[in-house]
TORDOGU-473664 format. One record per atom (N, C-alpha, C): residue in one letter; x negated, y, z. Coordinates in steps of 0.2 Angstrom, whole numbers, plus 5000, padded with zeros to 4 digits. Example, Ala and Ser with C-alpha at 12.3 -4.5 7.8 and 13.67 -1.06 7.14 Angstrom:
2
A493449725039 A493849785039 A493449845039 S493649895035 S493249955036 S493650005039 
//
This chain:
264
X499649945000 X500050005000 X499650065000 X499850104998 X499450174996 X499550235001 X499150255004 X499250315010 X499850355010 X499950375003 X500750415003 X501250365002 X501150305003 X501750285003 X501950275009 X501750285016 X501850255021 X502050345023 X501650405020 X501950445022 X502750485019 X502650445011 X503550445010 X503950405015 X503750355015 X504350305021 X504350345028 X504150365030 X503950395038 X504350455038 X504650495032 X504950565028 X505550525028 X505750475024 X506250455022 X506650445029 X506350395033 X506650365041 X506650435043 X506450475044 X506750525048 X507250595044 X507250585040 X507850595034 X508450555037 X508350505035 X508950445038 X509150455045 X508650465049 X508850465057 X509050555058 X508950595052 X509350665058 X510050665052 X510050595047 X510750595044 X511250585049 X510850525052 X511350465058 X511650545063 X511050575066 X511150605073 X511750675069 X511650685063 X512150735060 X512950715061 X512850645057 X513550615058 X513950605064 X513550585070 X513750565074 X514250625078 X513650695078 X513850765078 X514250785076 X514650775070 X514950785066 X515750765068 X515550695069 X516150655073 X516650675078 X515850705082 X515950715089 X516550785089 X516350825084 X516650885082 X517350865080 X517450835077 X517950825073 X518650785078 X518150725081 X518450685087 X518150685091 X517950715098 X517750725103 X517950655106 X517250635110 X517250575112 X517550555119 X518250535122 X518650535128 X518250485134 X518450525139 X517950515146 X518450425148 X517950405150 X518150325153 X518850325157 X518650375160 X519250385166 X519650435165 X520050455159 X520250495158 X520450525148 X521150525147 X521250525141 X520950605137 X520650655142 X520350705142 X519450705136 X519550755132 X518950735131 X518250745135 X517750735134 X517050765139 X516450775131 X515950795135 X515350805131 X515050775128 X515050695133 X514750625130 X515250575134 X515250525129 X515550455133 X515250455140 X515850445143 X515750445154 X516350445154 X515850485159 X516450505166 X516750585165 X517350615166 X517450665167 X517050695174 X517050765173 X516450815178 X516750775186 X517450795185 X517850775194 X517650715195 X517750665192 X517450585194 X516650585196 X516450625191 X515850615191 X515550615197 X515850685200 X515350735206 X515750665212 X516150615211 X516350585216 X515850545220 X515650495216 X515450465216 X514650475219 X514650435223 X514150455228 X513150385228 X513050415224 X512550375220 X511950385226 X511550295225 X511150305229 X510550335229 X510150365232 X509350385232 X509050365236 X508250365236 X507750345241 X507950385245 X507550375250 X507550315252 X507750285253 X508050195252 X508750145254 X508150075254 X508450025258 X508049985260 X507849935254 X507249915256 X507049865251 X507349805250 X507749785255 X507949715255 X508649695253 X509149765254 X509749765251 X509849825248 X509549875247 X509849925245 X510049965248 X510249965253 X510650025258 X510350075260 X510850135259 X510450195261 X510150215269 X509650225270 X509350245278 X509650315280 X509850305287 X510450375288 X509950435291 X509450405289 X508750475290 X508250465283 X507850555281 X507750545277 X506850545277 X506450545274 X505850545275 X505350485273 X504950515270 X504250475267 X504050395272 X503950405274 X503850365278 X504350305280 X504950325279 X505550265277 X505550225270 X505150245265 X505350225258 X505150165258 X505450125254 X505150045253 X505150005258 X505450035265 X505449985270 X506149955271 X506349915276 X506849885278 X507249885284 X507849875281 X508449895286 X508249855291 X508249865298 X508249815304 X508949735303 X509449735298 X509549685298 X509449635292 X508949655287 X508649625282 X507849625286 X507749645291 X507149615294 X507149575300 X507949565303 X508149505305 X508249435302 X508649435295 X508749405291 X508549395285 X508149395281 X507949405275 X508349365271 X508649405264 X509149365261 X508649325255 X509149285253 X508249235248 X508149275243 X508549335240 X508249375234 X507649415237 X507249425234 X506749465237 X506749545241 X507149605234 X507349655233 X508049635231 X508049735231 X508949745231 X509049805230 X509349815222 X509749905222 X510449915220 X510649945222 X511349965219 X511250065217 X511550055211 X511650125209 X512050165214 X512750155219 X513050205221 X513150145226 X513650195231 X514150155236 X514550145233 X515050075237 X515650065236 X516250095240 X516350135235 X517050165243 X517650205237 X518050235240 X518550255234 X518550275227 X517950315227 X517850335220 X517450285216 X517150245218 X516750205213 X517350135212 X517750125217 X518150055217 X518450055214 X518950125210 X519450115204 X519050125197 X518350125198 X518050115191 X517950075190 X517450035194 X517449965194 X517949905194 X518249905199 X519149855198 X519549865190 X519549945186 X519649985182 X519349915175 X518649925177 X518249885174 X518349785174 X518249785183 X518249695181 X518949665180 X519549725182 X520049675182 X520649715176 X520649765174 X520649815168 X520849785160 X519849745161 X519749725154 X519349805150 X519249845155 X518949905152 X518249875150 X518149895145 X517449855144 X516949935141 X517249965140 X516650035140 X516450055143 X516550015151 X516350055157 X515449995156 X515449975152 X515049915154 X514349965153 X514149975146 X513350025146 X513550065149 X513950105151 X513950165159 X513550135163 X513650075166 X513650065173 X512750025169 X512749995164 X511949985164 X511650035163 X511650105162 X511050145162 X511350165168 X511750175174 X511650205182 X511050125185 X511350055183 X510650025186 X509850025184 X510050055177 X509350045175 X509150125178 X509150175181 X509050205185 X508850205190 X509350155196 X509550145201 X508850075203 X509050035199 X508449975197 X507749985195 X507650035193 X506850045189 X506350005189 X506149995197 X505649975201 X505649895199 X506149865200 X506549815198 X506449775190 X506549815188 X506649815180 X506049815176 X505649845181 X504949855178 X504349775179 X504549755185 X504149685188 X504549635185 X505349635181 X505649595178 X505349555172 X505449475172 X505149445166 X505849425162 X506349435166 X506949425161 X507749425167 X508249445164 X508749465165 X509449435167 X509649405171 X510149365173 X510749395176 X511249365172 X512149405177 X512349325181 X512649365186 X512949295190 X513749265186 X513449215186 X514049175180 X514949185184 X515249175180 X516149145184 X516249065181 X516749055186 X516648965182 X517248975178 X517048935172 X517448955166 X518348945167 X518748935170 X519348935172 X519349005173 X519049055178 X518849125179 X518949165173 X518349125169 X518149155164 X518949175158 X519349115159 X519749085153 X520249165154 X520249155162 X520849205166 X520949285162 X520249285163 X519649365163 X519549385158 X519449335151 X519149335145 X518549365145 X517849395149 X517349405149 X517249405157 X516549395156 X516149395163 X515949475164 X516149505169 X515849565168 X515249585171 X514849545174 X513949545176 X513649535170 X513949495166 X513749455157 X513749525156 X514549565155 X514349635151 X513849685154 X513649685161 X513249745162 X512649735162 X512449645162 X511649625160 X511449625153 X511749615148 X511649625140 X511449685140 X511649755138 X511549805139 X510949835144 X510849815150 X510249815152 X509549795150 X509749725148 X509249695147 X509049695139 X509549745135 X509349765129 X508749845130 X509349885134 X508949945136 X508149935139 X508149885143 X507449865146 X506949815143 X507249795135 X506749755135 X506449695136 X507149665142 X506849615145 X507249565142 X506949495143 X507449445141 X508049425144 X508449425140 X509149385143 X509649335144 X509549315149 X509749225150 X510549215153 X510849215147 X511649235149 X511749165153 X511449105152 X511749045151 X511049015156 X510849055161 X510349045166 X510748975173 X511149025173 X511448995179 X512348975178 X512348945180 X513048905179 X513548895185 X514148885186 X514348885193 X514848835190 X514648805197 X514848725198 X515648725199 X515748765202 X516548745206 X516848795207 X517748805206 X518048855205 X518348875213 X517948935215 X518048945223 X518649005223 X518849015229 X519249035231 X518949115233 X519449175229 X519049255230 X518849245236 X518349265235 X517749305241 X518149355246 X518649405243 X518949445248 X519249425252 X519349455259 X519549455265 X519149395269 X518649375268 X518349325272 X517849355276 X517449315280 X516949355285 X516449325283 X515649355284 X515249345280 X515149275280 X515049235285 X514949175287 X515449135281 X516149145281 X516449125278 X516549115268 X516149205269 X515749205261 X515249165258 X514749155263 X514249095262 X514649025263 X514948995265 X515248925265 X515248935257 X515848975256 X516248965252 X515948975243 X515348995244 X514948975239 X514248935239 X514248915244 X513648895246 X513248855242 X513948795238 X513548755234 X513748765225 X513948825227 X514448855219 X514148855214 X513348875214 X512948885208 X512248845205 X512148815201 X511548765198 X511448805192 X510848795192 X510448835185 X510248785180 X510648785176 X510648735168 X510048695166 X509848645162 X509248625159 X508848665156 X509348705150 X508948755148 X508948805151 X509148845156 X508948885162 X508248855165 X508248805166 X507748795172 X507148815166 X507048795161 X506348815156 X506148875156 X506848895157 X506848995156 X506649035161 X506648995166 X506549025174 X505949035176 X505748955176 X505048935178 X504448975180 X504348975185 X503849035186 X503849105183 X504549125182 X504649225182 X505049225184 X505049295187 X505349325191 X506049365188 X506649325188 X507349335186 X507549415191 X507949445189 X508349515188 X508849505191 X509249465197 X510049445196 X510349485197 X510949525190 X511649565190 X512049535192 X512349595196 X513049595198 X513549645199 X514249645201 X514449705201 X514649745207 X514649685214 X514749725219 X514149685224 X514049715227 X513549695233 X513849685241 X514349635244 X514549655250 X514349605256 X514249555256 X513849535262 X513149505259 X513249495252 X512649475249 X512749395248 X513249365251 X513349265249 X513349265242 X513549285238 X513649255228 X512749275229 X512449335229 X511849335223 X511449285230 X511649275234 X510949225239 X511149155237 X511749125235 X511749055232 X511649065225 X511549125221 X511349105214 X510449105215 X510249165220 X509449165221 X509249115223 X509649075228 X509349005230 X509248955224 X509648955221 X509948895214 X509248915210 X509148965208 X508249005205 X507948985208 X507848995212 X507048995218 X506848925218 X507448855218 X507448795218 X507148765210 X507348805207 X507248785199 X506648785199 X506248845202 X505548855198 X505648955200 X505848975198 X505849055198 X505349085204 X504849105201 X504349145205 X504649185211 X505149235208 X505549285214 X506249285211 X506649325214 X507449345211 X507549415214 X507549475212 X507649505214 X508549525211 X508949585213 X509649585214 X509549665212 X510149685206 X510349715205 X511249745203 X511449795206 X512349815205 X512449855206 X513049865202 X513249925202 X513449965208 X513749935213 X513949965219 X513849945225 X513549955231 X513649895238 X513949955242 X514249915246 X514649925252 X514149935259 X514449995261 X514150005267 X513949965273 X514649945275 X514449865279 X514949825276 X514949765279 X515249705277 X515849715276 X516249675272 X516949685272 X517449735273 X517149805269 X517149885271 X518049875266 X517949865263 X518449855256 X518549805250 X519049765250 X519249705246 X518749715239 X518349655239 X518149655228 X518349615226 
//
């Protein structure tokens, strides 16, 4: 190839790409793009501004181990752990969640898992890939915690499936939709106490034949959507960790303050 020819094509690609960014401009003009939660238009696909500012998103400092915010702030706290992840260590290693779970995040989410809103899904992957960075960057590949396909059939998508794909396209990392597998169709998690949540999955989840090849000594990403006493993502980390999987860190969209603050 001849030196102008790489500098035609390099002209042409970026010709074509402020066509793309014209049209989309264009569109946007024409048909303004409607906010998630609201048949209102906004600036970009989301949130209207009022939703927005609701939503109580989390910052450092919050604990290494679950995510939780420290009710003090200061250097000196960051990366450490909440005194009840330093009495218990849960089997994933780490832990973040982009917001809290409490009124303004729970009708997006429910909006989303029981809705069938599926647009809320790249929203909520680019608040973890934020929220997760640290996470995402030590990640050898990307895993959603499964539903067992009766759920599935009910639901018509998994929605850990929808916010892990998107993430793990944004991030570049690999994505193992068919990692983990759940054995048995449990009874919802809501209203139970934590001990009760761990029973009740405790044998729920196995990681496939060809999961376990995929696993093997790297360190899995596991998504999910809510985070509330931590039982689903510690029997999916344990089902990893038994396969072969070096670490399993935990990534969601929201967690709950304390335990069984509010039904998911």
């Amino acid at each position: 190839m001849r030196p102008q020819d790489g500098v035609w094509r390099a002209r042409w690609e970026a010709a074509a790409g402020a066509g793309r960014t014209f049209g989309r401009g264009l569109a946007d003009l024409l048909l303004p793009p409607l906010a998630h939660d609201s048949p209102e238009p906004t600036a970009g696909a989301g949130l209207t501004a009022s939703a927005w500012s609701r939503v109580s998103f989390l910052e450092d400092p919050v604990c290494d181990g679950c995510g939780g915010a420290f009710e003090m702030d200061g250097g000196e706290f960051a990366s450490q752990r909440c005194a009840a992840c330093l009495a218990r260590p849960y089997a994933f290693a780490r832990a973040r969640a982009a917001c809290v779970y409490d009124e303004a995040s729970r009708g997006l989410i429910l909006c989303f898992k029981h809705g069938d809103h599926q647009p809320y899904a790249p929203l909520f992957a680019r608040w973890i890939s934020r929220a997760a960075a640290p996470l995402i960057t030590d990640a050898d590949a990307i895993a959603p915690v499964p539903l067992h396909p009766l759920r599935l059939l009910s639901r018509r998508f998994n929605q850990s499936a929808e916010i892990a794909r998107p993430l793990a396209r944004l991030s570049g990392r690999d994505y193992l939709p068919d990692a983990l597998v759940r054995l048995s169709h449990t009874a919802s998690q809501g209203g139970k106490s934590a001990r009760g949540r761990r029973l009740n999955v405790r044998k729920a989840f196995a990681v496939s034949d060809a999961g376990a090849r995929r696993v093997r000594g790297r360190r899995i990403l596991l998504v999910d959507d809510v985070l509330t006493t931590g039982a689903t993502a510690e029997a999916c980390a344990r089902a990893l960790l038994e396969a072969g999987a070096r670490a399993v860190d935990l990534a969601v969209i929201a967690r709950v303050r304390r335990a069984r603050e509010l039904p998911t």
